[in-house]
N, C-alpha and C positions, 0 to 999 in steps of 0.2 A: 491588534493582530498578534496573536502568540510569535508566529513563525515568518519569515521572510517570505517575498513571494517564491521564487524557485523552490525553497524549503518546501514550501506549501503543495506547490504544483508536483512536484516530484510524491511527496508522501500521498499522495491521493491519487498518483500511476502509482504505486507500489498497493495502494490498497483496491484496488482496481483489478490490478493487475492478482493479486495473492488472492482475491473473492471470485477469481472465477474455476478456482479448484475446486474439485469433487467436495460436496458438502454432505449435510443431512439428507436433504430431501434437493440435491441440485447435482447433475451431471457437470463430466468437467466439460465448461466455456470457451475454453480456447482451444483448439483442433485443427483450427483451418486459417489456410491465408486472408479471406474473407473478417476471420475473428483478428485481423493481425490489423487487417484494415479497418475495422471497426474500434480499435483499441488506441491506433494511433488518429483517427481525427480526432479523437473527446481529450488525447496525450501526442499532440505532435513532438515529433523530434527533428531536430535541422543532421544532417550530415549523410551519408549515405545510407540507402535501408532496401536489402531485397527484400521481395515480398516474394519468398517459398517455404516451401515445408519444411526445411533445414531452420531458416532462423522462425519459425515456429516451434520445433521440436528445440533450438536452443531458448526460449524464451520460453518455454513451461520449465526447464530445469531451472530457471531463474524465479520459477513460483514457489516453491517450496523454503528455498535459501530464506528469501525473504519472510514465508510464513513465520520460518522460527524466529524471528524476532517479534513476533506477539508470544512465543510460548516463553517468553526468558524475563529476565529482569534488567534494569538498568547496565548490571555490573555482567550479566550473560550476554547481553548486547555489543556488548564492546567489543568479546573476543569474538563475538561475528562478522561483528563489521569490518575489524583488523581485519580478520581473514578475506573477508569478500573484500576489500581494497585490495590488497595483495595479489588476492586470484585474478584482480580485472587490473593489474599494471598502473594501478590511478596515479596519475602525475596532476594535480591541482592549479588551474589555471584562470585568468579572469579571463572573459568572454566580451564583448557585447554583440549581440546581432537581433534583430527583427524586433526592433523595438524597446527590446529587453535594456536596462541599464546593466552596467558589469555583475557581471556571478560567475560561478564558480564552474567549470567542466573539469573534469579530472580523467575524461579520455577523451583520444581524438576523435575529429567528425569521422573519421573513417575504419573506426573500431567495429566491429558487430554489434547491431543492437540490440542484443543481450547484454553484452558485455556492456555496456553504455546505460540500460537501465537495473543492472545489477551496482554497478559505482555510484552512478548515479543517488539508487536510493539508500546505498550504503552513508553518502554524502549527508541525503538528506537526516540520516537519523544520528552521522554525526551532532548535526545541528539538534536535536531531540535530546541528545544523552549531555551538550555542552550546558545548554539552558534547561539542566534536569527537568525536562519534560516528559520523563519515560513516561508516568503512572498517566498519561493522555493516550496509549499506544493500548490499544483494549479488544477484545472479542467480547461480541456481542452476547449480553447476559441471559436473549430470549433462550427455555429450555429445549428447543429443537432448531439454533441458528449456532453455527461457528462461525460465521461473515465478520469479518477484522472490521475497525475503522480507528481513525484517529479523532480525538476526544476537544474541538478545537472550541467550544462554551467555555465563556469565561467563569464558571465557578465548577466546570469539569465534571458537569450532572449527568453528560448524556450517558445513557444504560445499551441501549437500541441502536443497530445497524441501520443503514440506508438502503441496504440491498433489498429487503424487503417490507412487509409490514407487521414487523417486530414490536415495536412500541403499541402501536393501536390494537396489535394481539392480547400483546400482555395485559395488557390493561384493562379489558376487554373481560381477560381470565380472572383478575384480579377481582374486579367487581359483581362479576356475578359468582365467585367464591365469597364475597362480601356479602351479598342478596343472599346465600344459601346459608350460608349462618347466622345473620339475624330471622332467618324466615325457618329455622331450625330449632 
């Protein structure tokens, strides 16, 4: 496993979370409480959570922050991440509850959950930039997909998002541009 489990679970709400903004051919995903509740069973979080359109509209501002940590590099990340700890008050704590053995919270259960998954995945890409793990932090290579993911194959091949079906497109395009130039 590249990454710790929290690592892990956190980087995959943060890619979750950043792929449901307006894309190529994709409206924006989150709008409604409905989308808040759909987000948090697949990314439960423990500590307080209303469910309205205030921490909806604070948890799309939270989509973009995070996007640009796929637009940066190892060394661009950093001063993001600084920042977004900063902005979210993170005081770094061991935890245990619901099964989980200790890790890390670096805001209270009673923070906004925004503010909770802006530190949060600020945390988690601590963890990415400590075990130079950036060049795993990628958008997706198909020529009509921007959908993030992180790159967790151990010899770091994958090309193609989850969000859709990028890979078996491409691939798709690839060989029958290969069929039209031997048959050329």
């Amino acid at each position: 496993m590249v990454f710790i489990h929290d690592t892990k679970r956190t980087l995959m709400m943060a890619v979750d979370l950043v792929n449901t903004l307006p894309g190529f051919d994709r409206d924006d995903m989150f709008t409604t409480t409905n989308d808040l509740e759909s987000l948090l069973e697949q990314h439960p979080y423990t500590g307080h959570i209303e469910y309205t359109h205030t921490t909806v509209d604070s948890i799309r501002d939270v989509r973009s922050r995070l996007r640009a940590l796929w637009n940066t590099d190892r060394d661009g990340g950093v001063e993001l991440i600084n920042q977004m700890l900063a902005d979210g008050n993170a005081l770094p704590r061991l935890v245990r509850h619901e099964g989980y053995d200790w890790h890390i919270h670096a805001t209270s259960d009673d923070a906004p959950l925004a503010r909770r998954m802006l530190v949060e995945s600020a945390m988690a890409f601590v963890d990415v930039i400590r075990s130079d793990e950036y060049s795993r932090v990628r958008v997706c290579d198909a020529d009509d997909c921007d959908a993030v993911y992180i790159d967790y194959s151990k010899n770091q091949s994958k090309r193609y998002c989850d969000t859709g079906n990028c890979g078996n497109r491409m691939n798709v395009i690839a060989y029958r541009a290969r069929k039209a130039q031997e048959n050329a």
